[in-house]
C-alpha positions in Angstrom: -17.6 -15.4 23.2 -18.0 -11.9 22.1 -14.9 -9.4 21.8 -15.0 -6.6 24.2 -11.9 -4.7 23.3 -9.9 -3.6 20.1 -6.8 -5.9 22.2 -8.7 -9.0 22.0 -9.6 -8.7 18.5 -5.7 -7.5 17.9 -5.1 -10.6 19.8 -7.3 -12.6 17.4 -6.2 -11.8 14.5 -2.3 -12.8 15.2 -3.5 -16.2 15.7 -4.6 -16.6 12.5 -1.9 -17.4 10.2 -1.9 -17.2 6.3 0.1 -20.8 5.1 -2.4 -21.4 1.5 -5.3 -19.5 0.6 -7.9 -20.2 -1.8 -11.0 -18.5 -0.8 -13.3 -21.3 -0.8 -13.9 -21.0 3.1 -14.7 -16.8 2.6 -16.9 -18.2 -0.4 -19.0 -20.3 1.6 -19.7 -17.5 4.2 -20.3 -15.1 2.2 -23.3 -17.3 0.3 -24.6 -18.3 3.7 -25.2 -14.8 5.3 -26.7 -13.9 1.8 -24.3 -11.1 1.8 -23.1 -9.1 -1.6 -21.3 -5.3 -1.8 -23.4 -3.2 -4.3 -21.5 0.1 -3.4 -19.8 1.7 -6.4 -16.5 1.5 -5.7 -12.8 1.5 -7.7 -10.1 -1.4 -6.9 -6.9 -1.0 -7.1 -3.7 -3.8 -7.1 -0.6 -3.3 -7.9 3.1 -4.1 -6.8 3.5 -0.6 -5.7 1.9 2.0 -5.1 -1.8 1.1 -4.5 -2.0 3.0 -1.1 -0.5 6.5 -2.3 -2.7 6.0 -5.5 -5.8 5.5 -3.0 -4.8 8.3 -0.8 -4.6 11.0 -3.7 -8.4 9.5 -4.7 -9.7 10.0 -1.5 -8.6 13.1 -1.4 -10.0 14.4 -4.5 -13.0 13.4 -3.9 -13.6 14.4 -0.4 -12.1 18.0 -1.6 -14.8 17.2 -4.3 -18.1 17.0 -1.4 -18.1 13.0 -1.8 -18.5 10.9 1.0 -15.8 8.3 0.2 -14.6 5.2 1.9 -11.6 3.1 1.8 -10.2 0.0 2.8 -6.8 -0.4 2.8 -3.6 -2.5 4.5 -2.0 -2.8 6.4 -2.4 -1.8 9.6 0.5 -0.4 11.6 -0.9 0.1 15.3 -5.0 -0.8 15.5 -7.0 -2.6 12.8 -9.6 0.4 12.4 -6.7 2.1 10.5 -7.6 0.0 7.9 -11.4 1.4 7.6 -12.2 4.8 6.6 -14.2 7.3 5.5 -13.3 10.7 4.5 -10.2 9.8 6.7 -11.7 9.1 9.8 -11.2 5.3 11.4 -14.1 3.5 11.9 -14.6 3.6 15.7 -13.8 0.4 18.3 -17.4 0.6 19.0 -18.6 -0.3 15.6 -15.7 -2.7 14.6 -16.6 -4.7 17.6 -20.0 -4.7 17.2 -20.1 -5.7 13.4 -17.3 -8.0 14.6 -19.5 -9.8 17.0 -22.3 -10.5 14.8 -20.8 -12.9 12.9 -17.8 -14.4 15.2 -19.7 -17.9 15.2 -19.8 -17.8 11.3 -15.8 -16.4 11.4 -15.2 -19.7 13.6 -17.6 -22.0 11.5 -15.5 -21.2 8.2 -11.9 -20.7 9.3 -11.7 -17.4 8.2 -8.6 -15.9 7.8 -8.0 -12.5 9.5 -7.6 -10.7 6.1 -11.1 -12.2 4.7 -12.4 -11.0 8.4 -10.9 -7.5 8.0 -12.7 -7.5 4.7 -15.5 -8.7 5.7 -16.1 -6.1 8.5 -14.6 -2.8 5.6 -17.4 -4.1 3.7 -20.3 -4.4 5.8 -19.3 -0.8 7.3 -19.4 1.2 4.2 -22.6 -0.9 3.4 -24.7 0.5 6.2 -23.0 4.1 5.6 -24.6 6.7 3.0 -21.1 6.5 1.3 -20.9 8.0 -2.7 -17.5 6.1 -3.5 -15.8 3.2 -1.7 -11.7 2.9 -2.5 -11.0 -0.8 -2.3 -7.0 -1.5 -2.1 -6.4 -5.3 -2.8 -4.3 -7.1 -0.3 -2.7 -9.6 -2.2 -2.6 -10.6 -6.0 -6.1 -10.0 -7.1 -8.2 -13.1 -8.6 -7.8 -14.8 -5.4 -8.0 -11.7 -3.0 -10.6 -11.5 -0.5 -11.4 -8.2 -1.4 -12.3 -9.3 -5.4 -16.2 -10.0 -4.3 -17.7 -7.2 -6.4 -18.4 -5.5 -9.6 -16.4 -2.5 -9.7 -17.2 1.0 -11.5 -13.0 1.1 -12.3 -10.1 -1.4 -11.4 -6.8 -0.3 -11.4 -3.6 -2.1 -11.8 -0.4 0.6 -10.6 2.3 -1.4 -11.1 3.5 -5.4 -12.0 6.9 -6.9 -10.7 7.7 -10.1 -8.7 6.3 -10.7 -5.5 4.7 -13.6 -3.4 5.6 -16.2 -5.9 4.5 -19.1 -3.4 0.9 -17.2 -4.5 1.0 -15.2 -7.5 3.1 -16.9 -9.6 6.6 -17.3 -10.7 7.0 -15.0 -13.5 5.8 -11.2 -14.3 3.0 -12.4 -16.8 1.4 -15.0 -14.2 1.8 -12.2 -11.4 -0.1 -9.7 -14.0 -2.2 -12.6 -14.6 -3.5 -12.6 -11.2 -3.5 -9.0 -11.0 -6.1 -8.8 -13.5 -8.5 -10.7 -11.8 -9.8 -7.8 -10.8 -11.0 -6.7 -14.3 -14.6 -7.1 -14.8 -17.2 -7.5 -17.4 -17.7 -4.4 -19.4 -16.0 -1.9 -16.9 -12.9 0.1 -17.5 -9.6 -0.7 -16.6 -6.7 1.7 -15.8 -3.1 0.7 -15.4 0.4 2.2 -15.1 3.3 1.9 -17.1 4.4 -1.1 -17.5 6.5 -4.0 -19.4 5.5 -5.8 -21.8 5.2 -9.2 -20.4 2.8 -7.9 -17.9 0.5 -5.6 -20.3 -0.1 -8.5 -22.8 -1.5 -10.8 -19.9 -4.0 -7.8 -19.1 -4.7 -7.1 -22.4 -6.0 -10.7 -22.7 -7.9 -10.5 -19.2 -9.5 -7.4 -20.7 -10.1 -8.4 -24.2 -12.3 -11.4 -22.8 -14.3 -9.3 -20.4 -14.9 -6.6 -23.0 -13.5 -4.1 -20.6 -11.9 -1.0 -21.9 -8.2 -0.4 -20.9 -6.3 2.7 -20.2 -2.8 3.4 -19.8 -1.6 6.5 -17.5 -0.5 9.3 -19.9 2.9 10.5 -19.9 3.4 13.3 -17.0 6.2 16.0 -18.3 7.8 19.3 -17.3 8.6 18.0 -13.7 10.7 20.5 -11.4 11.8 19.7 -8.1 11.1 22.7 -4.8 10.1 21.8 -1.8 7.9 19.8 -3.4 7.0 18.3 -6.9 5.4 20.2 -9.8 4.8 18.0 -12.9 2.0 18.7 -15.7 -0.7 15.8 -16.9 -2.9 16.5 -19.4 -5.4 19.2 -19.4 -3.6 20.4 -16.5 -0.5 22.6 -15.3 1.6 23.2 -12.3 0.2 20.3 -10.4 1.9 20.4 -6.8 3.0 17.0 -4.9 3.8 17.7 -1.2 6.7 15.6 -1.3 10.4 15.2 -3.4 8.8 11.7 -3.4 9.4 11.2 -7.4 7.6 7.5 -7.1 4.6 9.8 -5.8 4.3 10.9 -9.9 3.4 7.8 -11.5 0.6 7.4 -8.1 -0.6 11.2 -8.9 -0.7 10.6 -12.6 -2.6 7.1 -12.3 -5.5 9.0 -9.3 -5.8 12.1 -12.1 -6.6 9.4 -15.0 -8.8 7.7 -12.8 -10.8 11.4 -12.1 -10.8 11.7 -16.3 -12.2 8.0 -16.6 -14.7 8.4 -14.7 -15.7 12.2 -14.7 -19.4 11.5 -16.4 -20.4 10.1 -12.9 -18.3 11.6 -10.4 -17.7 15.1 -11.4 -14.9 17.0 -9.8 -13.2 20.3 -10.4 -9.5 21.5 -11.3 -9.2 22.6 -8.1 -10.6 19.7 -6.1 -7.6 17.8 -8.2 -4.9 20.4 -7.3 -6.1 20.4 -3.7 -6.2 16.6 -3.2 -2.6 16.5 -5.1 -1.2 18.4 -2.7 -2.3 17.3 1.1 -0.7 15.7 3.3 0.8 11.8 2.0 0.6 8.6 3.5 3.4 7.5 6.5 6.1 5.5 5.9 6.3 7.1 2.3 9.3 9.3 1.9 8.8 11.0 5.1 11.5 13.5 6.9 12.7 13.8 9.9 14.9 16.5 11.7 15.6 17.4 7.6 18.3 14.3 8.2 16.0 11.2 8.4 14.4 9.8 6.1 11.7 7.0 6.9 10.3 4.7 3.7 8.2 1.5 4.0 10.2 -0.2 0.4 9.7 -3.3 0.9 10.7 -5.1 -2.7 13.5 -4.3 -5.1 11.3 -2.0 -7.8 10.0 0.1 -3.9 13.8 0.3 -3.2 14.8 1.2 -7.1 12.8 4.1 -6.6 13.4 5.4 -3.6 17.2 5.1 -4.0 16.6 7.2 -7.4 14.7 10.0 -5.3 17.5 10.3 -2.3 19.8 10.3 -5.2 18.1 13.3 -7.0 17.8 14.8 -3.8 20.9 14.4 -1.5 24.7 15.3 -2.1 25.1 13.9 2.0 26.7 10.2 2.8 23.6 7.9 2.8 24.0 5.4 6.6 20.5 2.8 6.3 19.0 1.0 9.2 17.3 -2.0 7.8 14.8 -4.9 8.0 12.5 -6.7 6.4 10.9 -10.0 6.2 11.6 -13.4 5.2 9.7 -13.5 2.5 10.9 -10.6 0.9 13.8 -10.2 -1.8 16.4 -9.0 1.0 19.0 -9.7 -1.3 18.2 -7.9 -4.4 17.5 -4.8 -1.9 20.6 -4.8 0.0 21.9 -5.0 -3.7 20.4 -1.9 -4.5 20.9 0.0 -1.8 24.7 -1.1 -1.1 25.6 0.8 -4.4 24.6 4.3 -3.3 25.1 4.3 0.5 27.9 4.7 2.7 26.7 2.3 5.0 24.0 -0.7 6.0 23.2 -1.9 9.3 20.9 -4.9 9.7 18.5 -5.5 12.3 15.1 -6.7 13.3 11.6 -5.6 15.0 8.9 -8.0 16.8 7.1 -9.2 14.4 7.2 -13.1 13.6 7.6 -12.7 9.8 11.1 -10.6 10.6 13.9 -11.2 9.8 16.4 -12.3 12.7 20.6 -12.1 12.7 20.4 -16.2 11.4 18.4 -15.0 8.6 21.4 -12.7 7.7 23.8 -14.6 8.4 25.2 -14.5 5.0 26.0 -10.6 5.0 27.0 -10.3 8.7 30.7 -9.8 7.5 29.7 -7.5 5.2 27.7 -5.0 7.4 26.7 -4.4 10.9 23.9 -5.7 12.6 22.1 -4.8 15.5 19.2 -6.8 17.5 17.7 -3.6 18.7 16.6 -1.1 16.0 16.7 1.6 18.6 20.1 1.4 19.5 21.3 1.5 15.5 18.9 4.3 15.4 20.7 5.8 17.9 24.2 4.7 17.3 24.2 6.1 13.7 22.5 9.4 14.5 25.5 10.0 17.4 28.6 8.7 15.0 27.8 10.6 11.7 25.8 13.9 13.4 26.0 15.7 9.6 24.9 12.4 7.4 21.5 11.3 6.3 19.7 8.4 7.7 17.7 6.1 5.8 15.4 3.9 8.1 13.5 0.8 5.3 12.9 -2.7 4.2 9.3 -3.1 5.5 6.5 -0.9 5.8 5.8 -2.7 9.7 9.6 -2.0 10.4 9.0 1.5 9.1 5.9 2.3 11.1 7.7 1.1 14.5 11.1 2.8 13.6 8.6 6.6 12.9 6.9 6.2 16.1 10.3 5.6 18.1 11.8 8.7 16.5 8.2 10.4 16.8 8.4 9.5 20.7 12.3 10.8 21.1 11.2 14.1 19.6 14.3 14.4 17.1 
């Protein structure tokens, strides 16, 4: 039965649940529909930061006359978020159509809807005259559905614990997985980190003769209504956002121009102009100068968005959150208990949330709410002069933005 709307295949895709993963099953199609991704394109992992590193990319290199596509995730309202190029969603016509094509196949090897999502990104940008594809992993990286190709530069943004029922139980085996996406003789780029992490990629890299980079130090910082911060050879780069996480993203995108400058070549100004458009949602956005939207969704997301309200606000601190079961609520609610003046707990509709039973061992400690709105609401009306920090999960974040969107505030 072929899909007809971008609802059905929304609809699809939530029945299609992630409880183990291998990759044999994406294996096996991929061999029997002959099908391979030749386009050169960078891949990025990481903990945090892979889709703010991405963004700053594309935007370089669009500023730079290249026609660039990316794949990234997750999606907040319609799966064609997910496939772009030069910022524009692939349309329901096309996703449909290339979705079609191969539902019997989907079927035949119990795909799941990540591998699908994939699938369709990477058959898109194939049939495209595209001169850079941006490839943001969606889980790990060895195992990932989107680790099916030889890339021109892989990049690893950050390392620290999450989805240990996949990845691994320490840092090392997380970075271990990470590096999966290093390949044989091509260059590897990776942030700062510890030393746990950087010994496992040095060893991924060592064995595939690939040569690794670590981001440079950025310096002379100064906070205005934005961020300026200098990275070698340049000066005065601009950030549109007090974001200070958004540094280390900038700083990895600008090595990433340096790497590989012999085959894409850009300008100082196609850097400085892609530096400073517009971010991503859900990423240290403001609201009505008082709220403050932010997908963090583990504890090193939440350390360092705690650090930039704290750089930035001298105003009591009240969060609305929620998150998922399978996220480290505890170490978050840590974090954030220290430096604000108040938590409320609640959930969204999704089935990975979080419910009031879920919490039930912090509902003495702070409020909770079953309807985001309301807290929303209830918190904006009590403390009128106070900040509002709406986080936990990028999904919760993306519903909580559109409600305050809709109510104009």
């Amino acid at each position: 039965m072929s899909m007809n709307t971008i609802s059905e295949l929304h609809a699809f895709f939530r029945e299609r649940d992630l409880s183990s993963y291998d990759r044999q099953n994406f294996d096996r199609f991929l061999k029997a529909i002959h099908f391979s991704f030749i386009l050169p394109a960078i891949h990025v992992t990481g903990t945090n930061g892979k889709g703010s590193t991405v963004n700053y990319l594309m935007n370089i290199y669009r500023h730079a006359g290249y026609r660039v596509g990316v794949f990234s995730s997750p999606f907040f309202e319609i799966v064609n978020e997910m496939i772009t190029i030069d910022g524009q969603a692939i349309s329901d016509s096309d996703i449909l159509r290339l979705f079609n094509v191969q539902e019997e196949n989907f079927h035949k090897y119990a795909l799941t809807s990540f591998e699908i999502q994939t699938y369709l990104a990477f058959s898109y940008f194939s049939e495209q005259r595209l001169d850079l594809a941006i490839i943001e992993v969606g889980m790990g990286g060895y195992l990932d559905a989107t680790n099916i190709f030889v890339n021109i530069l892989a990049i690893i943004t950050s390392v620290s614990l999450e989805h240990t029922q996949y990845l691994g139980k320490s840092i090392s085996e997380i970075a271990k997985s990470k590096s999966g996406i290093i390949k044989e003789e091509r260059p590897v780029l990776v942030g700062k980190l510890d030393e746990s992490a950087m010994f496992a990629i040095r060893e991924t890299a060592k064995r595939n003769h690939a040569p690794l980079f670590v981001v440079e130090d950025y310096n002379d910082v100064r906070d205005g209504d934005g961020l300026v911060f200098d990275y070698r050879p340049y000066h005065d780069l601009k950030l549109n956002t007090i974001a200070r996480y958004q540094l280390k993203n900038a700083a990895l995108a600008v090595e990433a121009t340096k790497i590989l400058s012999a085959r894409f070549s850009i300008s100082e100004e196609d850097v400085r102009a892609g530096l400073s458009a517009a971010g991503l949602a859900n990423r240290f956005e403001r609201f009505a100068d008082r709220i403050v939207v932010d997908g963090a969704h583990n504890p090193e997301a939440m350390e360092n968005l705690i650090e930039t309200l704290n750089a930035s606000e001298k105003r009591p601190i009240h969060v609305v959150f929620a998150a998922f079961r399978d996220k480290n609520y505890t170490q978050m609610l840590s974090i954030l208990n220290r430096d604000t003046a108040s938590i409320t707990l609640t959930t969204f509709a999704h089935k990975r949330a979080r419910n009031k039973d879920d919490y039930f061992l912090y509902l003495s400690d702070y409020d909770y709410r079953d309807d985001y709105r309301e807290a929303i609401d209830s918190l904006l009306a009590r403390y009128p002069l106070d900040v509002l920090l709406i986080t936990g999960s990028l999904a919760f974040a993306s519903l909580a933005r559109k409600y305050i969107v809709g109510k104009k505030i």
